[in-house]
KOLVOMAR-190945 format. One record per residue (C-alpha): x, y negated, z; residue in three letters. Coordinates in Angstrom, 1 decimal. Each point is the difference from the previous one (the first is absolute). Example, Ala and Ser with C-alpha at 12.3 -4.5 7.8 and 13.67 -1.06 7.14 Angstrom:
BEGIN
      xx      yy      zz  residu
    12.3     4.5     7.8     ALA
     1.4    -3.4    -0.7     SER
# end
This chain:
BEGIN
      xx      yy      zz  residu
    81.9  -111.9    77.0     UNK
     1.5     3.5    -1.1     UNK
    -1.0     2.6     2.1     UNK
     2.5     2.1     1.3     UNK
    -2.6     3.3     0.1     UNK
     0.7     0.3    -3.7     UNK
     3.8     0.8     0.8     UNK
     0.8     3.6     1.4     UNK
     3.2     0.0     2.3     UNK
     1.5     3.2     1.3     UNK
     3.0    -0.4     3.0     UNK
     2.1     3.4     0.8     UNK
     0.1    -0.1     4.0     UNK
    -2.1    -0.9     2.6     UNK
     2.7    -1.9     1.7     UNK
    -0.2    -3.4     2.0     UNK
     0.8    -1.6    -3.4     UNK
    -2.3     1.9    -2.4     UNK
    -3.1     0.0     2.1     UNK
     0.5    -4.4     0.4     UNK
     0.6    -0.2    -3.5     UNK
    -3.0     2.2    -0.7     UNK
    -2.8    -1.7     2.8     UNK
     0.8    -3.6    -0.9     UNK
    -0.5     1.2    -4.5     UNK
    -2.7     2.0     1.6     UNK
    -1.6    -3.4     1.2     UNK
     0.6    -1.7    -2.8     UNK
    -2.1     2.5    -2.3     UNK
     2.7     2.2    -1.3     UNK
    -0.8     3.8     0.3     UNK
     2.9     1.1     1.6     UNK
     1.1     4.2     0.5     UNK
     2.6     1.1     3.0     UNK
     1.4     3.1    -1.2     UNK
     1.9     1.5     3.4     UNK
     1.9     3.6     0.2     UNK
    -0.7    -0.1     4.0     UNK
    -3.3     1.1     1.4     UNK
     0.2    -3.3     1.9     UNK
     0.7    -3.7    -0.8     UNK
     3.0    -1.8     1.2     UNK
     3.4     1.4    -1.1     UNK
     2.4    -1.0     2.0     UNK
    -2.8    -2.1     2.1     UNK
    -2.2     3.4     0.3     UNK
    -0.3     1.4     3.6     UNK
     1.4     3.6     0.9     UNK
    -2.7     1.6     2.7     UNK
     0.1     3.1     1.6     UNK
    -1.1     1.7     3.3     UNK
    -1.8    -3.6     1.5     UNK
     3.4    -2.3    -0.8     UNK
     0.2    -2.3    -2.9     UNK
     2.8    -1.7    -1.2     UNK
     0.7    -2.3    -2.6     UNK
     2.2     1.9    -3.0     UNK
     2.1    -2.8    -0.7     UNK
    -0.7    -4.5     0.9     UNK
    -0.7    -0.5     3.5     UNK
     1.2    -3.8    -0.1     UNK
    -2.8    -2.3    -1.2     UNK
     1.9    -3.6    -0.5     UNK
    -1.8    -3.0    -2.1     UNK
    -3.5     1.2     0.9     UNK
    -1.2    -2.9    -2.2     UNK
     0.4     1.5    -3.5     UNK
    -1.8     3.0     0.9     UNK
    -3.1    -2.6     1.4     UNK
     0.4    -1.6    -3.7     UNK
     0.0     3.1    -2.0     UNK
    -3.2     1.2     1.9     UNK
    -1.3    -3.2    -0.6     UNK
     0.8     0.3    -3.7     UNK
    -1.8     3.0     0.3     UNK
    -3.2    -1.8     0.9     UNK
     0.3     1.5     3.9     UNK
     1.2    -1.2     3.2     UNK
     2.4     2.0     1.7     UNK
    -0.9     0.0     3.9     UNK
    -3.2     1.9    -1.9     UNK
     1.9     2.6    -0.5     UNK
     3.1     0.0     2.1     UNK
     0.8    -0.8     3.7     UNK
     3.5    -1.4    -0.6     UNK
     1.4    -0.7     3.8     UNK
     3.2    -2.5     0.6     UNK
     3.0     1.5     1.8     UNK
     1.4    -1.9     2.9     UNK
     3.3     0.5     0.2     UNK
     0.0     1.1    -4.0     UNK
     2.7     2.7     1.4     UNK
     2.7     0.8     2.7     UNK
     4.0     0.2    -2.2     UNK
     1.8     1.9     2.9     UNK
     3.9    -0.4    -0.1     UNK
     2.1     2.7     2.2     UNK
     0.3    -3.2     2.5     UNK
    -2.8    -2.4    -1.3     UNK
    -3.4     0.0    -0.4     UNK
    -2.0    -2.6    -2.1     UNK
    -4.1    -0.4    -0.6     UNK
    -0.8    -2.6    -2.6     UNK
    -2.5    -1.9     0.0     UNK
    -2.0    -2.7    -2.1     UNK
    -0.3    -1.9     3.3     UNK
     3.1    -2.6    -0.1     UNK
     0.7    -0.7     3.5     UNK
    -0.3     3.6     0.3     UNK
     2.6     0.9    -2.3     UNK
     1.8    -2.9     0.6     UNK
    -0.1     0.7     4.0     UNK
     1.6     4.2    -1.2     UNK
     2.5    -1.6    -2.0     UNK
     1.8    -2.2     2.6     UNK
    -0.7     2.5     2.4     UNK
     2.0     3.2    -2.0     UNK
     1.8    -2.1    -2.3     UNK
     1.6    -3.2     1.7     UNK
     0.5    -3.4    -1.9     UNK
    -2.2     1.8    -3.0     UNK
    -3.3    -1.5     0.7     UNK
     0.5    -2.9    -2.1     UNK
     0.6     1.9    -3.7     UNK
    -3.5     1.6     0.4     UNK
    -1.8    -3.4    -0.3     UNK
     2.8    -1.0    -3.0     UNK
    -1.0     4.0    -1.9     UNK
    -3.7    -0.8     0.3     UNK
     0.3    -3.2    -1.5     UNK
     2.3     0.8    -3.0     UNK
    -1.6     2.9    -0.7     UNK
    -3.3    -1.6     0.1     UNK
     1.1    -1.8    -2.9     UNK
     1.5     3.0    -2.2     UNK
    -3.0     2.2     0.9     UNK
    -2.3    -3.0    -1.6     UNK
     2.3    -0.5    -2.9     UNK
     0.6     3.9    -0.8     UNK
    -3.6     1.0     0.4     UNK
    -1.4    -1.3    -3.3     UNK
     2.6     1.6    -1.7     UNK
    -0.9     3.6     1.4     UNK
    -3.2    -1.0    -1.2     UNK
     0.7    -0.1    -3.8     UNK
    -0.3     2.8    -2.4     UNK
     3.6    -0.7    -1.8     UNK
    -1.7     1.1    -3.1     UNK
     2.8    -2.5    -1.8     UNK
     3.1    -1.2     0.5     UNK
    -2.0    -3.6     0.2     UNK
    -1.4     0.9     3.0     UNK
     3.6     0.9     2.0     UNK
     1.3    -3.4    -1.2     UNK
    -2.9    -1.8     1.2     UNK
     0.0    -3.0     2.0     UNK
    -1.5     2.0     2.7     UNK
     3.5     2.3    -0.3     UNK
     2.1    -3.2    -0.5     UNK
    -1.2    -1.5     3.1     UNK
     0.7     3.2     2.1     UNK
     3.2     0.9    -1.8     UNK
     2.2    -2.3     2.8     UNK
    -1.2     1.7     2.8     UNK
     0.2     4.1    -1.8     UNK
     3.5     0.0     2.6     UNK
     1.4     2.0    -3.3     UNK
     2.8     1.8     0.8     UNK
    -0.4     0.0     3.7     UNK
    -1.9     2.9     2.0     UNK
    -2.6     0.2     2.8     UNK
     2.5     0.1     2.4     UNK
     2.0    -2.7    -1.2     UNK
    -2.7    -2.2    -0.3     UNK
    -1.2     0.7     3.5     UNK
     3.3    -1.3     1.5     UNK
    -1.3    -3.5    -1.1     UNK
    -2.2     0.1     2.9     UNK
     1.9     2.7     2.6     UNK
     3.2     1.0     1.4     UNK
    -0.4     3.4     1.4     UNK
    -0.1     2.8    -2.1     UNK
    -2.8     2.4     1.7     UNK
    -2.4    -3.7    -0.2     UNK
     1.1    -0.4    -3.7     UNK
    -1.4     3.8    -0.1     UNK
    -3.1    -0.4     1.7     UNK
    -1.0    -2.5    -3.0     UNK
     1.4     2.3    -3.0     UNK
    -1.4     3.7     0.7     UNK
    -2.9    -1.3    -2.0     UNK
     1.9     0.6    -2.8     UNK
    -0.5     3.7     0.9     UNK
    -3.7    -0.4    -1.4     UNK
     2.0    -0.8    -3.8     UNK
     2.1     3.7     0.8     UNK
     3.1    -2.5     0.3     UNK
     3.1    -0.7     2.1     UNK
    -0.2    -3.9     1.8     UNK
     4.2     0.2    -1.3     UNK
    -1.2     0.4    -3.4     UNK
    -3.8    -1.5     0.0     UNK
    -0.4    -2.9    -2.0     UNK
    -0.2    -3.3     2.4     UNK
    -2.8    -1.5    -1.5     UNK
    -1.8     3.2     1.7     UNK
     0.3    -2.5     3.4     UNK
    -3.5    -0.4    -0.9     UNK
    -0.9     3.2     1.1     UNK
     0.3    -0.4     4.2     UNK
    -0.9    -3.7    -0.5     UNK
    -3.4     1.5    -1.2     UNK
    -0.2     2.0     2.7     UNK
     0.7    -2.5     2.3     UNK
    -2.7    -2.7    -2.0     UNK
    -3.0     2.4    -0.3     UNK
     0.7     2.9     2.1     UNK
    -0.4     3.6    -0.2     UNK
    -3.1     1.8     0.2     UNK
    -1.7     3.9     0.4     UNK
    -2.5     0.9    -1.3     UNK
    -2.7     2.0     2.1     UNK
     0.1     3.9    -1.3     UNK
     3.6    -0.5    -1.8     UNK
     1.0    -2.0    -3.0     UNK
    -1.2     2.3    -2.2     UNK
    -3.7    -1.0     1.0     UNK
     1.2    -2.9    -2.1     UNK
     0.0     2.2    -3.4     UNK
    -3.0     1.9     1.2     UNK
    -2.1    -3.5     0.6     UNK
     1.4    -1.1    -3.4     UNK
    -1.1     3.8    -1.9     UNK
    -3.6    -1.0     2.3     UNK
    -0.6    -3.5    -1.6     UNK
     1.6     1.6    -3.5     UNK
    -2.7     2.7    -0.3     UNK
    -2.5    -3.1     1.4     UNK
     1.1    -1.8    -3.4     UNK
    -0.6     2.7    -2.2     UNK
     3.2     1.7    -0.2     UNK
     0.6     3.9    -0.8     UNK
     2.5     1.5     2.3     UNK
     1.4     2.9    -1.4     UNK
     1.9     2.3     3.2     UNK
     1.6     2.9    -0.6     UNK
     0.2    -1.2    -3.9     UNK
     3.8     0.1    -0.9     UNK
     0.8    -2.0    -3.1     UNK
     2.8     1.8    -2.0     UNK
     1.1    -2.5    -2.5     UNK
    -0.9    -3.5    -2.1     UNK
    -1.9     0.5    -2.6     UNK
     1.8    -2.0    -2.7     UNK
    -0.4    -1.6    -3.7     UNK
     3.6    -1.5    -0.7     UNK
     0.6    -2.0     2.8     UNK
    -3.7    -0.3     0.8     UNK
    -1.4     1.4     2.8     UNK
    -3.6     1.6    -0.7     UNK
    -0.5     1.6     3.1     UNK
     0.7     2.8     2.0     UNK
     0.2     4.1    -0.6     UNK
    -0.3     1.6     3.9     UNK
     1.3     3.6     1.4     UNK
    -3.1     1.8    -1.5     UNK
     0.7    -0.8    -3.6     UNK
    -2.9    -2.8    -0.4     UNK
     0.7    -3.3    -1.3     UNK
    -1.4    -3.4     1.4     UNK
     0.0    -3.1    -2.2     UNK
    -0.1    -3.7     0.8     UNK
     1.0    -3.3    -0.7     UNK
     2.6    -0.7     2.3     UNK
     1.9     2.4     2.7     UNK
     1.4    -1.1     3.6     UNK
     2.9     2.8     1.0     UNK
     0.2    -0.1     3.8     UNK
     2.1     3.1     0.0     UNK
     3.9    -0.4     1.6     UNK
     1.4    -1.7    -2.8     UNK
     3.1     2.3    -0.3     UNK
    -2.1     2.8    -0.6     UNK
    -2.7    -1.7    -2.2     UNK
     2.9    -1.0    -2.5     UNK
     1.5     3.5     0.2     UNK
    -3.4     1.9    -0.1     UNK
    -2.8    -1.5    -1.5     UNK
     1.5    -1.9    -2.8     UNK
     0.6     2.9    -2.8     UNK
     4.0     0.5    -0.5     UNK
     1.6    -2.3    -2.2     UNK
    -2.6    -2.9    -0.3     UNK
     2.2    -2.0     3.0     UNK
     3.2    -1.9    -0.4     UNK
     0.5    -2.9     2.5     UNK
    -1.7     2.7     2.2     UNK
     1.6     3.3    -1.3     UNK
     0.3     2.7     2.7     UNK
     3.4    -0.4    -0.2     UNK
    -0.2    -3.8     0.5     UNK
    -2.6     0.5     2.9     UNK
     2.3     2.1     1.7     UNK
     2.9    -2.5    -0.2     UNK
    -2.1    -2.5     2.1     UNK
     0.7    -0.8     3.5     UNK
    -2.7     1.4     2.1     UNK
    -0.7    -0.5     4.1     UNK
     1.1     2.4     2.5     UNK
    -2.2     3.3     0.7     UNK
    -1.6     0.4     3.8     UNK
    -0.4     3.0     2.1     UNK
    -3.4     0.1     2.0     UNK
    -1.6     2.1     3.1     UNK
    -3.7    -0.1     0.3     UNK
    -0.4     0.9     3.9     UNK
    -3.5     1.2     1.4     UNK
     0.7    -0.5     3.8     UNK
    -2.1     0.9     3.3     UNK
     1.3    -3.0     1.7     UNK
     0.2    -3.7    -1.0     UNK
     3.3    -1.8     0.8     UNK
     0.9    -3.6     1.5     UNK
     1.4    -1.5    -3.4     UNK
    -1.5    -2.6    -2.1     UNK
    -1.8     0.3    -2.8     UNK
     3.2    -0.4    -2.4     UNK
     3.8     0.7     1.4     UNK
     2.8    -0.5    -2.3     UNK
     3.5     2.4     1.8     UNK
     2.9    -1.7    -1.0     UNK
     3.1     2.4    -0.7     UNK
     2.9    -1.2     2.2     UNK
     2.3    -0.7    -3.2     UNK
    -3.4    -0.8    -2.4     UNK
     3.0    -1.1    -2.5     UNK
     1.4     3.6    -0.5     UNK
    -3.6     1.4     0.1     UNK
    -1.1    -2.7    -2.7     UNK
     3.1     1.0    -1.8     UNK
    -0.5     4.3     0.4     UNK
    -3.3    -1.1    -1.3     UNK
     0.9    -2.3    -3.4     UNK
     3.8     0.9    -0.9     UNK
     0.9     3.2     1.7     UNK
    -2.9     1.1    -0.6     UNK
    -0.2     2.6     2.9     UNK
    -1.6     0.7     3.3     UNK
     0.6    -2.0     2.9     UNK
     1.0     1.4     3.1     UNK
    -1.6    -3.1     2.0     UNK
    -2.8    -0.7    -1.8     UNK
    -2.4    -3.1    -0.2     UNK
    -3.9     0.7     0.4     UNK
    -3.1    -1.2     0.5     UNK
    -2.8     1.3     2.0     UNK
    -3.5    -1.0    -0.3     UNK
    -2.0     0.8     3.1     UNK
    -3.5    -1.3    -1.8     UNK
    -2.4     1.6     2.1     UNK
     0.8    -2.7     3.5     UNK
    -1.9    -2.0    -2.7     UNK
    -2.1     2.3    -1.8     UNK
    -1.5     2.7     1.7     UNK
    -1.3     1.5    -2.6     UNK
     2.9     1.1    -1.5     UNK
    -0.2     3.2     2.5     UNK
    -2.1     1.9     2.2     UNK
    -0.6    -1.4     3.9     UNK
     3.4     0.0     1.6     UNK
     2.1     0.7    -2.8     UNK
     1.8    -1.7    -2.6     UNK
     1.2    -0.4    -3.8     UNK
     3.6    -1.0    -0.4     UNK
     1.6    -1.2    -3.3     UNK
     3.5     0.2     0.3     UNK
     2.5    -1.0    -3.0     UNK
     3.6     0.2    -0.2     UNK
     1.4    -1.5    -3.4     UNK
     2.1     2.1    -1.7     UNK
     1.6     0.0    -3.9     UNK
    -2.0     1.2    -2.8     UNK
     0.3     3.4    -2.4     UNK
     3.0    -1.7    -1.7     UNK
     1.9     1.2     2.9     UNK
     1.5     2.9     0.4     UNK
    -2.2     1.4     2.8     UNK
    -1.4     3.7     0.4     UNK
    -3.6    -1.1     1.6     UNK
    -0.8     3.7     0.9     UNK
     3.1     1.1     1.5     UNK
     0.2    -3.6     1.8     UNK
    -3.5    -0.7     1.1     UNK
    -0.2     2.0     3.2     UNK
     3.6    -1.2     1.2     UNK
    -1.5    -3.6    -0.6     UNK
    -3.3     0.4     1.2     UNK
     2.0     0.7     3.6     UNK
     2.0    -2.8    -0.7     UNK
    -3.1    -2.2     0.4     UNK
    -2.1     1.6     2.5     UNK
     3.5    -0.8     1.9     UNK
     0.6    -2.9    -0.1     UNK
    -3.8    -0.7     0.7     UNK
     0.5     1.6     2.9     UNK
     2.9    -1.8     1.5     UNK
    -0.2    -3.4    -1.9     UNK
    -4.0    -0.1    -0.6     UNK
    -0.4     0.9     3.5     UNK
    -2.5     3.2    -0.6     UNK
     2.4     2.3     2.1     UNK
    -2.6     2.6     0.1     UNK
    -1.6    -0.1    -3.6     UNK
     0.9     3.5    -1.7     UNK
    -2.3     1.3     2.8     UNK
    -3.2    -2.6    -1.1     UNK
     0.2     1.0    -3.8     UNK
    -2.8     2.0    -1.5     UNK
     0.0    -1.1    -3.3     UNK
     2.8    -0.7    -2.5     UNK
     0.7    -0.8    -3.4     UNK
     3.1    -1.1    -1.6     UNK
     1.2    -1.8    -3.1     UNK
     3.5     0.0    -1.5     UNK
     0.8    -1.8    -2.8     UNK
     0.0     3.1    -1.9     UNK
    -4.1    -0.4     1.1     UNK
    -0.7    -3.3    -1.2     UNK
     2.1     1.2    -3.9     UNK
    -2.6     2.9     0.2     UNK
    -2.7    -3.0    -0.2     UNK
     1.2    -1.4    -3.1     UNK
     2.4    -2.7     1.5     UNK
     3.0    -0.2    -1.9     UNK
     2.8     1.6     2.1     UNK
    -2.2    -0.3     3.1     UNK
     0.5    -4.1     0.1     UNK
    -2.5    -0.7     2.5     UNK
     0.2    -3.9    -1.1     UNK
     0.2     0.7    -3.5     UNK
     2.2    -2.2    -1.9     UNK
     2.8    -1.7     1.8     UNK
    -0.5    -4.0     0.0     UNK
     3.6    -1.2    -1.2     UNK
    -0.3    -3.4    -2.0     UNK
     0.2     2.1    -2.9     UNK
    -3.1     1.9     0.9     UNK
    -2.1    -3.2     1.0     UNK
    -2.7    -2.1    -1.3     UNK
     0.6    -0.2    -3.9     UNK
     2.6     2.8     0.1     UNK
    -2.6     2.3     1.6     UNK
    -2.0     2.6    -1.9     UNK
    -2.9    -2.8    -1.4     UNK
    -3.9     0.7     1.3     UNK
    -0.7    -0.6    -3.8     UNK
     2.7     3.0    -0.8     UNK
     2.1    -1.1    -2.5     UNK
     0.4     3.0    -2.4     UNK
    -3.5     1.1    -0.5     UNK
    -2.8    -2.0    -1.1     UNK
    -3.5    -0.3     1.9     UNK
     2.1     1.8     3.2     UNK
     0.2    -1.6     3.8     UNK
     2.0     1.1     2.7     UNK
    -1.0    -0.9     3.6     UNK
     1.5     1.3     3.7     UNK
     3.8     0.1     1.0     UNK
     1.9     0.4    -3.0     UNK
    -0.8    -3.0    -1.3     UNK
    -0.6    -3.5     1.0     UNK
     0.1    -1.7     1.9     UNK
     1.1     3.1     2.1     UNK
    -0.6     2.7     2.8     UNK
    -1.7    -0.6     2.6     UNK
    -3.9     0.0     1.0     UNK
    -0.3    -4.2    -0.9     UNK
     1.8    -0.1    -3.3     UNK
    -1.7     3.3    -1.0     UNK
    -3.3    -1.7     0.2     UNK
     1.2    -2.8    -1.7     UNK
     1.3     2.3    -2.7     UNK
    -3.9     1.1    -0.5     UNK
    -1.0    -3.6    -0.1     UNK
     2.4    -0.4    -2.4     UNK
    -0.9     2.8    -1.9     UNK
    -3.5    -0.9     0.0     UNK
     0.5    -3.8    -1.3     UNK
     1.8     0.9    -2.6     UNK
    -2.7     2.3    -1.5     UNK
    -2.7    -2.1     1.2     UNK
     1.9    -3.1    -2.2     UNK
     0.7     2.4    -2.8     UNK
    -3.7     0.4    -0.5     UNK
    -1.5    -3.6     0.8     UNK
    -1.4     1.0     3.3     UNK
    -0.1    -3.4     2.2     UNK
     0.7     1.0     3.4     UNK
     1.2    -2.3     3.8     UNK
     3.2     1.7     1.2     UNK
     1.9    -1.3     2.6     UNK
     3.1     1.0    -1.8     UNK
     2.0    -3.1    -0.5     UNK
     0.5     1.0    -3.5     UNK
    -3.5     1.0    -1.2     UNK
# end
């Protein structure tokens, strides 16, 4: 059998997608080099610490826990080795201005809520479970491929599936197959927050998306999310890998449209067979490609995509812990003009929608005795808006301590807060996210499965990209299966036998 040690890979970004793709060639006998511009793994899965509280930077929902058991097991490991990953019952409170809802993966439960705030609804949960069942189980193999061809995206497996796509309806359309009130209809579609899209506009095959929820439930993981990335760097450097921090790669080292490596910040040049780009993919196209080599991907063409919205975030250190669950989604009292401020206006809300998480009633951890770290994150638009972050971000920052105050229920937080830190879209462009998309590229049917940036990228040979802005997607679960991806791929292009639970390997 070929052995994948004679093979050098190098992957730009220790993200949630580089460091699967580079654990499970890793384990499989490649010899595998993270190249990371941070002093820390993670991107946007690191963890921001400071005085005592930590928070997570960016993912704090972990859904379809499974694929991140597989990809560890891939990896040669077992996860609960590593990880203490703790089930959340209710998954999260969605509070209305007159409603309140927990979901739960208990059925009579949420069946038992339902009737209870929603009269004469009960029955279409049973009905959305069911249907949904069956899309999720069609659909799934599908994000599994690599869509290296054109084959592949009229495969049976895509043939089969294509029926129950719901093309040219949206998330919110295809919920009204199962509800009649609008605020239950949004209870199952702010999901479609976690793709940086409106539920009006979201595609309605994304139904999948609270079903999953709903099927496998959503979990926390002890110390933040981003001990995910950290246990994954741990089992990495276990493997053999060289994790390069603080080691900024400045461009592609290219030989026509074959890439030969890497050339980083300090002028040195790193060669190897094949390179993984985990970088944003905006700015990877933009930035590390030399000019002119691109043309389905031109900068000019990458910045005529559609891409999500942006978010605005407050990272609170308090000296008091609240009564609030561990996740609270705030409803705005007319979500439709806030969803539409957000994705056609394109300006700031005056009632906002936001979501708190109050991790530490699970995780102590998370801050000294007594106190508390609080995520909070309002969605907002992105840079392509006309938006003055730093003549608007202290106006706004009040806006949300506000209305955390008097819809949150913290009437007395300004006096708790001894730490602070704050991130305005104009924050997250700083990172190298193109125009501060939090959720990278939008997921439109033109930006999905085939029609999304390829893992094997099309214009560059021996090139792969992994993590959001490609597929299957944003989003902690698809991320990881863009490593896996990755990592078959390579491990096929080289004769390396290997067990994936991929559906496709």
């Amino acid at each position: 059998m070929p052995n994948g040690s004679q093979k050098h890979i190098n992957i730009i970004g220790a993200g949630p997608g580089g460091l699967t793709a580079a654990m499970i060639l890793a384990n499989r006998g490649f010899k595998v080099t993270i190249f990371e511009k941070e002093n820390q793994v993670g991107g946007r899965n690191a963890a921001i610490v400071q005085n005592g509280y930590k928070f997570d930077t960016g993912p704090t929902f972990l859904m379809m826990k499974f694929i991140l058991d597989e990809v560890f097991e891939e990896a040669g490991r077992h996860i609960d080795d590593y990880l203490n990953c703790v089930k959340l019952e209710p998954m999260y409170r969605l509070q209305f201005t007159d409603k309140r809802l927990e979901p739960t993966t208990n059925r009579a439960a949420m069946l038992q809520q339902l009737e209870a705030n929603f009269p004469g609804n009960a029955a279409g949960y049973d009905k959305f479970m069911a249907v949904e069942k069956k899309r999720f189980k069609l659909m799934y193999p599908c994000l599994q491929k690599d869509y290296a061809s054109v084959r592949q995206y009229i495969s049976s497996a895509m043939l089969r599936v294509l029926p129950r796509l719901s093309i040219g309806r949206s998330l919110f359309d295809v919920l009204g197959d199962y509800f009649r009130e609008e605020k239950l209809k949004l209870s199952f579609t702010f999901q479609s927050k976690y793709l940086g899209m409106s539920a009006w506009d979201c595609p309605g095959a994304f139904a999948i998306l609270p079903y999953v929820e709903h099927a496998f439930g959503v979990y926390h993981v002890q110390g933040g999310l981003s001990e995910i990335s950290e246990a994954m760097a741990k089992v990495a450097r276990e493997l053999g890998v060289e994790i390069r921090l603080g080691t900024p790669v400045k461009q592609l080292v290219l030989e026509g449209k074959k890439v030969l490596g890497v050339a980083l910040a300090t002028g040195d040049k790193v060669l190897a067979d094949e390179t993984v780009i985990n970088a944003d993919f905006g700015y990877a196209m933009k930035h590390l490609v030399p000019p002119g080599v691109l043309k389905k991907y031109s900068p000019e063409n990458v910045d005529a995509r559609e891409y999500s919205c942006s978010t605005f975030m407050l990272y609170l250190g308090l000296d008091k812990v609240y009564d609030l669950p561990h996740h609270t989604i705030f409803f705005a009292g007319d979500y439709k003009k806030n969803i539409t401020d957000i994705f056609q206006a394109k300006q700031l809300s005056d009632d906002i929608s936001f979501y708190i998480r109050n991790a530490s009633v699970t995780d102590p951890s998370l801050a000294p005795v007594g106190h508390s770290a609080i995520y909070v994150l309002v969605p907002v638009p992105n840079r392509t808006a006309n938006i003055d972050w730093a003549k608007e971000k202290s106006a706004f920052r009040e806006r949300v301590i506000a209305a955390m105050e008097t819809r949150g229920g913290m009437t007395d937080l300004r006096q708790h807060i001894r730490e602070e830190i704050v991130y305005t879209p104009q924050t997250w462009q700083d990172m190298n996210i193109q125009f501060g998309a939090t959720f990278n590229l939008a997921h439109s049917l033109g930006q999905m499965l085939y029609f999304r940036p390829h893992n094997q990228f099309e214009e560059l040979d021996n090139c792969y990209l992994v993590g959001g802005g490609t597929h299957p997607g944003s989003g902690l679960p698809t991320i990881y299966e863009s490593g896996r991806i990755a990592a078959n791929l390579i491990a096929r292009r080289y004769g390396v036998k290997f067990v994936s639970k991929n559906l496709e390997a």
